[in-house]
N, CA, C and O of each residue as an XYZ file, in Angstrom:
660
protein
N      31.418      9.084    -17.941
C      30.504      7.981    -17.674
C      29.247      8.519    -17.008
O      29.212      9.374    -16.123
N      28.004      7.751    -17.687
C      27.019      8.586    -16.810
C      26.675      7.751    -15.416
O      27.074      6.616    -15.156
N      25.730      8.698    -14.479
C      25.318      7.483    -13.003
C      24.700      8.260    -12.990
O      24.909      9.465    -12.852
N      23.370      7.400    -13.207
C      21.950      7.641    -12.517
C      21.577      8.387    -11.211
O      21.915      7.886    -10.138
N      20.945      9.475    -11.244
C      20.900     10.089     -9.939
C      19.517      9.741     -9.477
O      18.563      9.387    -10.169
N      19.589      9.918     -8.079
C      18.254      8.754     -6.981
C      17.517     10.058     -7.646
O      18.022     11.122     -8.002
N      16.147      9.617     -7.694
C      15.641     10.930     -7.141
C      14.544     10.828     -5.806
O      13.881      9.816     -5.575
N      14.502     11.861     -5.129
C      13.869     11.950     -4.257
C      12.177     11.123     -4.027
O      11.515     11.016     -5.060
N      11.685     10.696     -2.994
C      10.622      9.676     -3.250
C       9.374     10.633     -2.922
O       8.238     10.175     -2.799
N       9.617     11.732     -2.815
C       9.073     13.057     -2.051
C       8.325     13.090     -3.326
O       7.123     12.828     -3.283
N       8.959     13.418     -4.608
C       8.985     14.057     -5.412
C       7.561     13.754     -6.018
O       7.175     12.586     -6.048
N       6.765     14.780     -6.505
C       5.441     14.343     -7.122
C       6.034     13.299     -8.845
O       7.178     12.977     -9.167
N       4.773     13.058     -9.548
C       4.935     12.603    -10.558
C       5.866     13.361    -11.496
O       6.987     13.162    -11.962
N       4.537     14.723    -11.616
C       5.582     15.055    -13.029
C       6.802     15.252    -12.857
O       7.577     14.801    -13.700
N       7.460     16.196    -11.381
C       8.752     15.994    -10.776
C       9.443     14.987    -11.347
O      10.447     15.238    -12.014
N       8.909     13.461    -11.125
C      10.097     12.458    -11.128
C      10.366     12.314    -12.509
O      11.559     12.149    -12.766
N       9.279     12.337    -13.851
C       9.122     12.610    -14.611
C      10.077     13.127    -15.597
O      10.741     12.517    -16.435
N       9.963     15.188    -15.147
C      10.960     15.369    -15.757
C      12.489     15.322    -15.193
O      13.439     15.810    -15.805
N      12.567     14.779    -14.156
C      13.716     14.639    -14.078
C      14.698     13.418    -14.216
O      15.928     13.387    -14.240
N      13.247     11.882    -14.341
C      13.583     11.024    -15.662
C      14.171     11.565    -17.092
O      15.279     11.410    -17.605
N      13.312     12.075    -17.418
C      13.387     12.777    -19.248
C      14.420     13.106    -19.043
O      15.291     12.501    -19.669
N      14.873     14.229    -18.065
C      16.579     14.834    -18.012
C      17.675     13.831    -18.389
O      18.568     13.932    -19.230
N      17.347     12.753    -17.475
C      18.889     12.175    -17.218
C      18.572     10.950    -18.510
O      19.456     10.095    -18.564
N      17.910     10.853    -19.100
C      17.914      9.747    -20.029
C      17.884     10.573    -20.998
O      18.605     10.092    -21.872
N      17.357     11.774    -21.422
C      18.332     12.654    -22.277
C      19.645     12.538    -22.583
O      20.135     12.060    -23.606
N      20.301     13.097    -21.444
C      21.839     12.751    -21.301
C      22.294     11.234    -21.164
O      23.503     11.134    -21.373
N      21.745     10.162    -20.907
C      22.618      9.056    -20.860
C      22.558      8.649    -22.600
O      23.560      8.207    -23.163
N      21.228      8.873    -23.340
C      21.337      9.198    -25.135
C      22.250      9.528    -25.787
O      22.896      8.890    -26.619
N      22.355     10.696    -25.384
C      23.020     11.913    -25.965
C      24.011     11.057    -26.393
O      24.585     10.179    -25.749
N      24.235     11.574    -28.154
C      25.462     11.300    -28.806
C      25.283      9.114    -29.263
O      26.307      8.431    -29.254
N      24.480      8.741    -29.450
C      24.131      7.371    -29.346
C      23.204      6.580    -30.192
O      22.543      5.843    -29.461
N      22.996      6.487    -31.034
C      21.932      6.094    -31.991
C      21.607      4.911    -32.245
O      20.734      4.554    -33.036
N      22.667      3.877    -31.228
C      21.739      2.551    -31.506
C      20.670      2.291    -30.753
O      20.444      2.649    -29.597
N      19.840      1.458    -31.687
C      18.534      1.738    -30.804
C      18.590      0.313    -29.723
O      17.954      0.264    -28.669
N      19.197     -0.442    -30.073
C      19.458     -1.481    -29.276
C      19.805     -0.989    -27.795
O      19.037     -1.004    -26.833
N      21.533     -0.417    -27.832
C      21.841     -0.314    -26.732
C      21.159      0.952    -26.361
O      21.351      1.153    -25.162
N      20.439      1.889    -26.904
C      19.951      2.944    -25.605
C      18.405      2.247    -25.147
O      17.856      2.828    -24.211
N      17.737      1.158    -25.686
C      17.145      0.001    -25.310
C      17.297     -0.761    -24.176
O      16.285     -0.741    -23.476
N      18.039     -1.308    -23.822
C      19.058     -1.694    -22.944
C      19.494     -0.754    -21.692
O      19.645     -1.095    -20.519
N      19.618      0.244    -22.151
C      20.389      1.412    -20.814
C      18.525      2.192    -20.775
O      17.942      1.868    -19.741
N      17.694      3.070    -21.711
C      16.343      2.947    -21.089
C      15.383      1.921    -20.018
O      14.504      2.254    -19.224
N      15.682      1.178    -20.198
C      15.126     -0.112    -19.628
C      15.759     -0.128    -18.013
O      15.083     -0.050    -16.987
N      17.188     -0.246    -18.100
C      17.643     -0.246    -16.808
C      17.138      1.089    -16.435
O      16.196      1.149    -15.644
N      17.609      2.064    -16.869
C      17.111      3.465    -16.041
C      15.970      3.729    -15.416
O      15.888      4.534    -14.489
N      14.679      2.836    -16.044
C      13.581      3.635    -16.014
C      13.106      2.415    -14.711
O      12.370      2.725    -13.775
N      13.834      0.705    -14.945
C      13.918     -0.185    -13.810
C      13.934      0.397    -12.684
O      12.946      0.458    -11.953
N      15.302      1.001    -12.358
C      16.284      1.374    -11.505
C      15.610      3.105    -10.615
O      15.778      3.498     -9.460
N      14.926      3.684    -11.681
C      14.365      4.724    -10.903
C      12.857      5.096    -10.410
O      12.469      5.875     -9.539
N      12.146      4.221    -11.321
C      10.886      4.076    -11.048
C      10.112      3.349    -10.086
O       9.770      2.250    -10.523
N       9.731      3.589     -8.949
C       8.977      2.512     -7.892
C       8.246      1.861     -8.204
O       7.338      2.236     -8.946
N       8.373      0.397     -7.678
C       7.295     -0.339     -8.063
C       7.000     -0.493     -9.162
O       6.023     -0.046     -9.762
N       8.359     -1.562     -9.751
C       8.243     -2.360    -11.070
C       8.606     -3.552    -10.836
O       9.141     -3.771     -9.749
N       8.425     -4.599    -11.743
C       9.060     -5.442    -11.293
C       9.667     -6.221    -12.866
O      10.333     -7.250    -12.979
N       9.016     -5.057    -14.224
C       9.542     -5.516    -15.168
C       9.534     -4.083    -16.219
O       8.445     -3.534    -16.388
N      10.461     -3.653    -16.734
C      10.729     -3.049    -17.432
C      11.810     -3.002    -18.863
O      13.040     -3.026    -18.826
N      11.111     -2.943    -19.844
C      11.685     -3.542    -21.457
C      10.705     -3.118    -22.360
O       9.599     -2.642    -22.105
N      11.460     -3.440    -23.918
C      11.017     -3.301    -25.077
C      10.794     -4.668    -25.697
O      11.483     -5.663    -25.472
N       9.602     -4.582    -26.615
C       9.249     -5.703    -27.770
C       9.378     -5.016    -29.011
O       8.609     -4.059    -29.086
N      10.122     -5.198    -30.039
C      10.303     -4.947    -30.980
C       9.425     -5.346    -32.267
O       9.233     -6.560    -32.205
N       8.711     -4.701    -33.610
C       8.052     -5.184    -34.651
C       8.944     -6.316    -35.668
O       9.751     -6.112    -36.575
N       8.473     -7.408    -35.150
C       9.094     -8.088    -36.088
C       8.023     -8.776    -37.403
O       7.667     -9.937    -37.201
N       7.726     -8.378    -38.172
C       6.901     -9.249    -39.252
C       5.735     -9.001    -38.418
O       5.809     -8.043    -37.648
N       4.358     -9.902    -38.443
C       3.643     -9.922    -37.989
C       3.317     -9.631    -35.836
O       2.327     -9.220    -35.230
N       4.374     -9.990    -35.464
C       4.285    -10.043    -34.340
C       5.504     -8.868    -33.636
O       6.436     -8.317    -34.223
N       5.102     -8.756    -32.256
C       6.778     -8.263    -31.515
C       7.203     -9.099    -30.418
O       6.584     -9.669    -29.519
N       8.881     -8.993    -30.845
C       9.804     -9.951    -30.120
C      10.501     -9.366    -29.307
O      10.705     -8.170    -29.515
N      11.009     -9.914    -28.289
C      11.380     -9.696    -27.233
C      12.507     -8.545    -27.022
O      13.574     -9.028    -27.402
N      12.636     -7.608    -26.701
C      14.180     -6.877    -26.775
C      14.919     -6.869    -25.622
O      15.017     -7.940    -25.023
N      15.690     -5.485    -24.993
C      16.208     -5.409    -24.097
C      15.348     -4.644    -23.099
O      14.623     -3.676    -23.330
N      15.604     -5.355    -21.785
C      14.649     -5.705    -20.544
C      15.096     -5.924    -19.430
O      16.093     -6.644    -19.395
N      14.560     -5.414    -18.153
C      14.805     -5.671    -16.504
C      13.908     -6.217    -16.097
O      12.769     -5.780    -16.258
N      14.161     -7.292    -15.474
C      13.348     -7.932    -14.299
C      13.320     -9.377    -15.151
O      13.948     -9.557    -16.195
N      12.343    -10.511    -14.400
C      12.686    -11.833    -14.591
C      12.134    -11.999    -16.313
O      11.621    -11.153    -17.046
N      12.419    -13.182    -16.526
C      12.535    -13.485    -17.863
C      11.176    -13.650    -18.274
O      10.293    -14.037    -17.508
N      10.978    -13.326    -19.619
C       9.559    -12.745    -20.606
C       9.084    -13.464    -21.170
O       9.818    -14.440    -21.330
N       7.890    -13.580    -21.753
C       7.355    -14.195    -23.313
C       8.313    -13.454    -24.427
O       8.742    -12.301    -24.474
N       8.483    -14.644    -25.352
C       9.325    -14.200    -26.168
C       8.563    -13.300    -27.993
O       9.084    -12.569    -28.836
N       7.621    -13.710    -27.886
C       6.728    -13.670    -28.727
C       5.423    -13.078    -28.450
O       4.857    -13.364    -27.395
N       4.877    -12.261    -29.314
C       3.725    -11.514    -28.850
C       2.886    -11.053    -30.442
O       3.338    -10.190    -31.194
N       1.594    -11.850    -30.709
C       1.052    -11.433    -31.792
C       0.583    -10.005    -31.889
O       0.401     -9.455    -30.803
N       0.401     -9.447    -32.742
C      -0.616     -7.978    -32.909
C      -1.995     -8.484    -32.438
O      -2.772     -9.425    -32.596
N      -1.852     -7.275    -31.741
C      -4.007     -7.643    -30.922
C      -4.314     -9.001    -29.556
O      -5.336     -9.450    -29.038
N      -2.572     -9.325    -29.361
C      -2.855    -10.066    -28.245
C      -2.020     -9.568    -26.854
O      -0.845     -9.257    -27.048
N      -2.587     -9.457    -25.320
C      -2.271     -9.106    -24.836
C      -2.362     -7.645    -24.309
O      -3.419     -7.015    -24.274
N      -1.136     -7.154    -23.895
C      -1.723     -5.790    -23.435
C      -0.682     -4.951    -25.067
O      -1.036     -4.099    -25.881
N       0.181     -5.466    -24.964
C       1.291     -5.012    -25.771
C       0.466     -5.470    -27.408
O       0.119     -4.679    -28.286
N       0.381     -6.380    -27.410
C      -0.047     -6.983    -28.567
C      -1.595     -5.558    -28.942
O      -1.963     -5.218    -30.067
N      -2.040     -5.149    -27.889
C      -3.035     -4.608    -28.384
C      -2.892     -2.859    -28.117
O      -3.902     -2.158    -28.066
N      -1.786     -2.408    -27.991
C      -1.361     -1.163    -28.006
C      -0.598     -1.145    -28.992
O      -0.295      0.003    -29.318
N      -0.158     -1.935    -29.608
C       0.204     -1.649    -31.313
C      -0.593     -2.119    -32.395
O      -0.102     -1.971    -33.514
N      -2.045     -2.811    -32.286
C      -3.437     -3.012    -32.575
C      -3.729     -1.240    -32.991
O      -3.794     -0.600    -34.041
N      -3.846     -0.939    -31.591
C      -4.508      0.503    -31.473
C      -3.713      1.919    -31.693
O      -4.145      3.072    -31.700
N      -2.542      1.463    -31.849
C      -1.563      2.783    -32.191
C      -1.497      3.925    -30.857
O      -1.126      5.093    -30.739
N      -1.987      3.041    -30.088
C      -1.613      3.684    -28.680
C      -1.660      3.168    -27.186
O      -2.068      2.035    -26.931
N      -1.320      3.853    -26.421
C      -1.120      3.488    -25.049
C      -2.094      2.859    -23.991
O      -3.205      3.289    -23.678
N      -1.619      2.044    -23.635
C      -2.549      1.257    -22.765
C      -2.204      0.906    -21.043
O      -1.386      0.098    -20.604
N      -2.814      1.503    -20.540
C      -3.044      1.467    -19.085
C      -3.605      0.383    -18.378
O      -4.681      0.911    -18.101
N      -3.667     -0.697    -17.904
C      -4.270     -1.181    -17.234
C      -4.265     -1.727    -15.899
O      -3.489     -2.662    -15.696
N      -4.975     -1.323    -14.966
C      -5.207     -1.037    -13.426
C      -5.257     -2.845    -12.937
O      -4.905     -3.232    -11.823
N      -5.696     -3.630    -13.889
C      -5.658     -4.711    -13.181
C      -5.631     -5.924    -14.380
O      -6.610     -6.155    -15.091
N      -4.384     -6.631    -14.476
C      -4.100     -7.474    -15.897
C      -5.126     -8.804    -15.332
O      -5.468     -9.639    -16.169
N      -5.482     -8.915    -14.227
C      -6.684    -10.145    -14.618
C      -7.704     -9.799    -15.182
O      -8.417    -10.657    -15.701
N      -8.088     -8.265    -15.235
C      -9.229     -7.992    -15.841
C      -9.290     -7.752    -17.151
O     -10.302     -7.481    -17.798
N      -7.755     -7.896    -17.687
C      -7.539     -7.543    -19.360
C      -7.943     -8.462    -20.191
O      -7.036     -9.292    -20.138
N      -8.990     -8.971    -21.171
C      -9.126     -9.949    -21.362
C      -7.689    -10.118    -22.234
O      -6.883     -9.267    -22.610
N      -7.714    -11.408    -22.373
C      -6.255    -11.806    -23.303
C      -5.028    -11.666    -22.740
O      -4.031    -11.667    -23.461
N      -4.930    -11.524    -21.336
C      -4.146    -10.859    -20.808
C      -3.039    -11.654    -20.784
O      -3.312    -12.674    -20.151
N      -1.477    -11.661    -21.336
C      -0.931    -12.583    -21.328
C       0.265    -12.523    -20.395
O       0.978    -11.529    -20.260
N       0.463    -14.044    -19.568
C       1.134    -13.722    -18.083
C       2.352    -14.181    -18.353
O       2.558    -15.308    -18.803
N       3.099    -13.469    -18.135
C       4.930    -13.548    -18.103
C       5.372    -13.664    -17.314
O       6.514    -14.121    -17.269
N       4.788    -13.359    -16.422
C       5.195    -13.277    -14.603
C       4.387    -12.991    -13.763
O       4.362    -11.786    -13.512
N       3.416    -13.858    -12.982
C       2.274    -14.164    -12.461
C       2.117    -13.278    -11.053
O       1.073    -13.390    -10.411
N       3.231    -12.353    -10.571
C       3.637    -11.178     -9.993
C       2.709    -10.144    -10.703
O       1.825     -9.580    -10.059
N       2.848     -9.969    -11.629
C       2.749     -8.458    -12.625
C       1.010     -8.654    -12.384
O       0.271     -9.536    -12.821
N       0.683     -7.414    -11.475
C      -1.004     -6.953    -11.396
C      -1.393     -5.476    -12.442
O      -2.545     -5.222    -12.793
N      -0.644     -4.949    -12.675
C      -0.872     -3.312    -13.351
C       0.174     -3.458    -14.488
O       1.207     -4.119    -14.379
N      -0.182     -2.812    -15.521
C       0.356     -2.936    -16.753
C       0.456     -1.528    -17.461
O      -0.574     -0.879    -17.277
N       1.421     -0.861    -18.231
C       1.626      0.345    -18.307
C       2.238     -0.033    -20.463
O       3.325     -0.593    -20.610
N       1.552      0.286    -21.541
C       2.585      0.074    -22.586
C       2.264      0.836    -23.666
O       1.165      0.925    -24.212
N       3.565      1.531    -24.021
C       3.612      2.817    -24.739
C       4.182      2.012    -26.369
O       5.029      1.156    -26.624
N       3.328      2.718    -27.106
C       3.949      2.204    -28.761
C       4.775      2.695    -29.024
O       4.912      3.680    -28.299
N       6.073      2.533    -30.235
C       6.902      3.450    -30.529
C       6.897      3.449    -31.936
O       7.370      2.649    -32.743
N       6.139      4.726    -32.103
C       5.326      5.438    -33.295
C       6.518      6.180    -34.319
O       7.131      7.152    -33.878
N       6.741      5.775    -35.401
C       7.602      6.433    -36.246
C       7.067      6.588    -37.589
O       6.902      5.562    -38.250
N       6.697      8.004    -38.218
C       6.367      8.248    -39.257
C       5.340      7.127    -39.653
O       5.360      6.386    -40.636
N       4.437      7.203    -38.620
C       2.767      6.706    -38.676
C       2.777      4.594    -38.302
O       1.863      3.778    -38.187
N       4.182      4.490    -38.239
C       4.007      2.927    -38.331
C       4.567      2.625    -37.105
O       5.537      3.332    -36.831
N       4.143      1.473    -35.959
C       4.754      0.887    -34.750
C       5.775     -0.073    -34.671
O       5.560     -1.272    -34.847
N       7.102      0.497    -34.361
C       8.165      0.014    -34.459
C       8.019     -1.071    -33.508
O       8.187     -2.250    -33.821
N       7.715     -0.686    -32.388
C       7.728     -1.659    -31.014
C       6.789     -1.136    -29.884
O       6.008     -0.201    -30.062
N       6.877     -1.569    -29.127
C       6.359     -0.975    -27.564
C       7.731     -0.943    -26.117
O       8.689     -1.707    -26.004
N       7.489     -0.240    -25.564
C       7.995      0.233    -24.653
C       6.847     -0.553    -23.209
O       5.893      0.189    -22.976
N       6.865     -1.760    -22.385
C       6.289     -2.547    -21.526
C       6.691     -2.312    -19.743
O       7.796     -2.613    -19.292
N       5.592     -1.743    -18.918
C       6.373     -1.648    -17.701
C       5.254     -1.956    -17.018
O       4.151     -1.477    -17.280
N       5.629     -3.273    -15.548
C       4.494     -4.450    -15.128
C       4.972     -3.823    -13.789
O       6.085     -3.363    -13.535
N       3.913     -3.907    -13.018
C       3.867     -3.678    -11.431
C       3.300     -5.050    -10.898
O       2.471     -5.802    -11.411
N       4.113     -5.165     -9.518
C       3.264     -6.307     -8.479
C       1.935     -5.619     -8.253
O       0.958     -6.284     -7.908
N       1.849     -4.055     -8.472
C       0.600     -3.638     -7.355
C      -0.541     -3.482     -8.250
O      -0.085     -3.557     -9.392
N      -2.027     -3.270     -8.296
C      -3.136     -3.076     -8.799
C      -2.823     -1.492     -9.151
O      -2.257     -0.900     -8.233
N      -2.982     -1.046     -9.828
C      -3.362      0.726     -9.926
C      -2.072      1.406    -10.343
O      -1.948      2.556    -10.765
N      -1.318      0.668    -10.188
C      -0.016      1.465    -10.038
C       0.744      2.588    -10.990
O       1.673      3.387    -10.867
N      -0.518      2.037    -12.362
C       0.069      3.545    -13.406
C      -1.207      4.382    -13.919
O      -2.205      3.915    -14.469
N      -1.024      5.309    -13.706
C      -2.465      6.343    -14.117
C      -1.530      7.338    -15.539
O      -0.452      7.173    -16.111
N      -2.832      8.536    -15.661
C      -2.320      9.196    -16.834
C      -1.201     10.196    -16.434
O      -0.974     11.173    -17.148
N      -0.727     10.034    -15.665
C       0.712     11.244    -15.566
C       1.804     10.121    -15.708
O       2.980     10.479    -15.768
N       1.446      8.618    -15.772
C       2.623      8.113    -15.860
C       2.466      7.088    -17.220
O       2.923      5.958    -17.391
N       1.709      7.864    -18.035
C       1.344      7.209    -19.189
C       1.852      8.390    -20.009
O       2.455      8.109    -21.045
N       1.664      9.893    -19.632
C       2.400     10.698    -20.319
C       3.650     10.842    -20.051
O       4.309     11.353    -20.956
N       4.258     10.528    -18.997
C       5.250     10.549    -18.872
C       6.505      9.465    -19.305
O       7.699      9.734    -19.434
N       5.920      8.341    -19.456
C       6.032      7.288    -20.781
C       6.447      8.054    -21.832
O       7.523      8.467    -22.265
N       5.356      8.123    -22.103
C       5.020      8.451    -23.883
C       6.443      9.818    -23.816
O       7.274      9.939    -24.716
N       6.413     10.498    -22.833
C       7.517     11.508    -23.528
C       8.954     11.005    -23.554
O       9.932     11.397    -24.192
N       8.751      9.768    -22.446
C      10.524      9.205    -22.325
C      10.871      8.649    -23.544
O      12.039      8.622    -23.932
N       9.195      7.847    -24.680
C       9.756      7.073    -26.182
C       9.699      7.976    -26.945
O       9.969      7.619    -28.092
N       9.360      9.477    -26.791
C       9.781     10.852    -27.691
C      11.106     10.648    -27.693
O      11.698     10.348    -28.730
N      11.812     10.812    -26.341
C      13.394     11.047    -26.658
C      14.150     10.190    -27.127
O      15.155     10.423    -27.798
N      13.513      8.576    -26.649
C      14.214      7.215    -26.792
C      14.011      7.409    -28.606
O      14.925      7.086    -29.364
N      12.839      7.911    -29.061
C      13.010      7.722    -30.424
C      14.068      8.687    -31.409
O      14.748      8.186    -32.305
N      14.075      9.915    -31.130
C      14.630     11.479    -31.546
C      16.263     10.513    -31.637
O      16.905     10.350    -32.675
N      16.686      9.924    -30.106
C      17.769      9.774    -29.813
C      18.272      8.374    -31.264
O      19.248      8.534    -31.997
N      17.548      7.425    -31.321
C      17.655      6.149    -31.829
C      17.563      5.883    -33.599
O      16.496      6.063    -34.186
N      18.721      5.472    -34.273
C      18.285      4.979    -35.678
C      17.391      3.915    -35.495
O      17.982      2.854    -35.699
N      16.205      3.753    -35.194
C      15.100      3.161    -35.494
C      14.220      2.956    -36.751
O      13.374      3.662    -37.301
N      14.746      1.689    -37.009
C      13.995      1.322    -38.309
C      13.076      0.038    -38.651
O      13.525     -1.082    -38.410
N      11.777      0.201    -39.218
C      10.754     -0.650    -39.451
C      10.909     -1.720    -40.646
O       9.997     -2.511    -40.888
């Protein structure tokens, strides 16, 4: 059985980083639904990352993405292409940072908590399966070491997952 190890609060970014990537490596390992390592990503990245207060996937459904598996209080269920923060990081085929969601235009509120917005696409053989969504109470709270460090956790979440469009 796997258990999440703390990691230290000491620890710089890329530190926590790769030693995210490590253990969600191994909680993968051997696992290919993309659902449930959906589900166990989500808690992990909840559970070890400071200062979240929502962490989950939206999945490509038809025109829009729908809701998947997720931590923290309950979501919009629905999300067009090009709306939002999510809606517009699979618009753009990439990652979107933003330091302050009142200033996003379109910005769409799920939880009137969430000030900083962090959302990684999940890119497979050129087409966006889904996004990968993680909301902070605080202003600023994700810069580019934790936008790459994203982007490498939906490398493994993808390698690991039968993910299909």
């Amino acid at each position: 059985m796997f258990e999440a190890q703390t990691i230290p609060t000491s620890a710089n970014k890329r530190d926590l980083y790769d030693a995210l990537a490590q253990q969600l490596a191994a909680l993968l390992e051997g696992e290919p639904d993309a659902i449930a390592n959906a589900a166990n990503m989500s808690a992990l990245i909840y559970q070890l990352l400071p200062d979240l207060n929502w962490a989950g996937f939206y999945f490509m459904r038809g025109p829009e993405l729908v809701l998947g598996p997720f931590q923290g209080k309950v979501a919009c269920v629905r999300i067009p292409v090009g709306r939002g923060v999510c809606g517009t990081a699979v618009e753009r085929k990439t990652s979107v940072v933003v330091p302050d969601v009142h200033a996003f235009p379109g910005h769409i509120a799920c939880d009137s908590a969430s000030r900083s917005e962090l959302v990684v696409p999940l890119i497979k053989d050129g087409r966006v399966l889904g996004v990968l969504d993680l909301d902070s109470p605080h202003p600023n709270r994700f810069d580019e070491e934790d936008r790459e460090g994203c982007e490498r956790l939906v490398e493994i979440y993808l390698k690991a997952s039968e993910l299909n469009g």
